[in-house]
N, C-alpha and C positions, 0 to 999 in steps of 0.2 A: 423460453423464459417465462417465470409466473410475474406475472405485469402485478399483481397485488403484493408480492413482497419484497416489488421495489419502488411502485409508485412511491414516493414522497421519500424516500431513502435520501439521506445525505451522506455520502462519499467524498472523502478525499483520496488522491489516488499520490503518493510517492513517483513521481517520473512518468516517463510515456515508456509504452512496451515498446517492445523491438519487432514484435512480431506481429504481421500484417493478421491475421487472424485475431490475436488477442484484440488490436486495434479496433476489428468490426465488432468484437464482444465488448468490448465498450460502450459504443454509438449504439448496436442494439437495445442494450440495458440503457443507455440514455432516450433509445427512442421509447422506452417500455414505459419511462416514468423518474428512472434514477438521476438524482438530482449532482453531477458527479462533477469536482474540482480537481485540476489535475496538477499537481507541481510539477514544472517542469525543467529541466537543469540545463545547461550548456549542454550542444551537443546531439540533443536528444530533435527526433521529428518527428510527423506523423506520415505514414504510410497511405495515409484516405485523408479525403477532402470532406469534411466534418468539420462544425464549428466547434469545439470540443471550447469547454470554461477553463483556461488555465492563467496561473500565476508563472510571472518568467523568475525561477529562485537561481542562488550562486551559492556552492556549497559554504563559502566562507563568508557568506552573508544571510544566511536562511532565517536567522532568529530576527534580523529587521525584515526580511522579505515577508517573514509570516503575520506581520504588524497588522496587515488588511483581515486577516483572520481572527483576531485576537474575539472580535464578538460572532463570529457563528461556532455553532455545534454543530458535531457531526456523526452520525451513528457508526461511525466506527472509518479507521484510515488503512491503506492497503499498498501494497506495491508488487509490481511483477519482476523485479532487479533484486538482488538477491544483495547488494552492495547498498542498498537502501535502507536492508533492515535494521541495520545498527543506527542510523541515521535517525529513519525512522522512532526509536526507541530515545533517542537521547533528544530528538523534539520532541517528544509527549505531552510533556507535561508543562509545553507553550499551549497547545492545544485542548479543545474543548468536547471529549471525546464520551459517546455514552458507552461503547463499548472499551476498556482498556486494552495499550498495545502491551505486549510482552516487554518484559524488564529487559535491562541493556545484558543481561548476565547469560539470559535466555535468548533473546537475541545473537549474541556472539557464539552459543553453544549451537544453534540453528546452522550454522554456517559451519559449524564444523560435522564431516557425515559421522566421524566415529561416536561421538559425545550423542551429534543426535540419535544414532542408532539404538546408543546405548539407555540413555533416556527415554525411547523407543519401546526397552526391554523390559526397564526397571518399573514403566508402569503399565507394564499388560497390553500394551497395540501389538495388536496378530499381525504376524508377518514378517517383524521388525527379524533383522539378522545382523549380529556383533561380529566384524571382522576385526583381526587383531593382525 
């Protein structure tokens, strides 16, 4: 990892991964510097024994969970759950974010492989393939 372009990085991270790998790519990027907040849902664990900085949210509560947030920024929010993204997108704009997430619109379209392929196509990424 390049320890300068995540010293002092703030992250929030959408849920814990599932996967024990992703999990150490976490803690290493936190040991490098990155400054990293994890929401995390029912349900969800950690695979390593790391003090990881998490918030405990409930999907049907997240907009008061996110209360303790309300005054930090953070250079941008991520998730490894692909069931977060839509999530993610319709929290946004509780959050204090210097990069912007994708709109709920693009978001849902993410989630679908045809649309995304397809939008894939329509703007020139090599490689993309439309199956009908």
């Amino acid at each position: 990892m390049n320890k300068k372009k995540l010293f002092g990085k703030k992250v929030l991270c959408f849920g814990t991964s599932y996967g024990y790998n992703r999990q150490r790519f976490l803690k290493e990027a936190v040991e490098e510097g990155l400054d990293l907040k994890i929401l995390k849902f029912p349900g969800e664990s950690f695979l390593i024994d790391f003090p990881f900085d998490c918030i405990e949210v409930h999907p049907r509560t997240i907009e008061e969970d996110l209360n303790e947030l309300a005054s930090e920024e953070f250079d941008c929010a991520i998730t490894y759950e692909e069931f977060h993204v839509e999530r993610m997108s319709k929290i946004a704009p509780l959050l204090k974010l210097k990069r912007p997430l994708p709109s709920l619109e693009t978001a849902l379209k993410s989630r679908d492989k045809i649309l995304m392929k397809k939008a894939f196509v329509q703007n020139g990424a090599s490689g993309a393939v439309v199956v009908n």
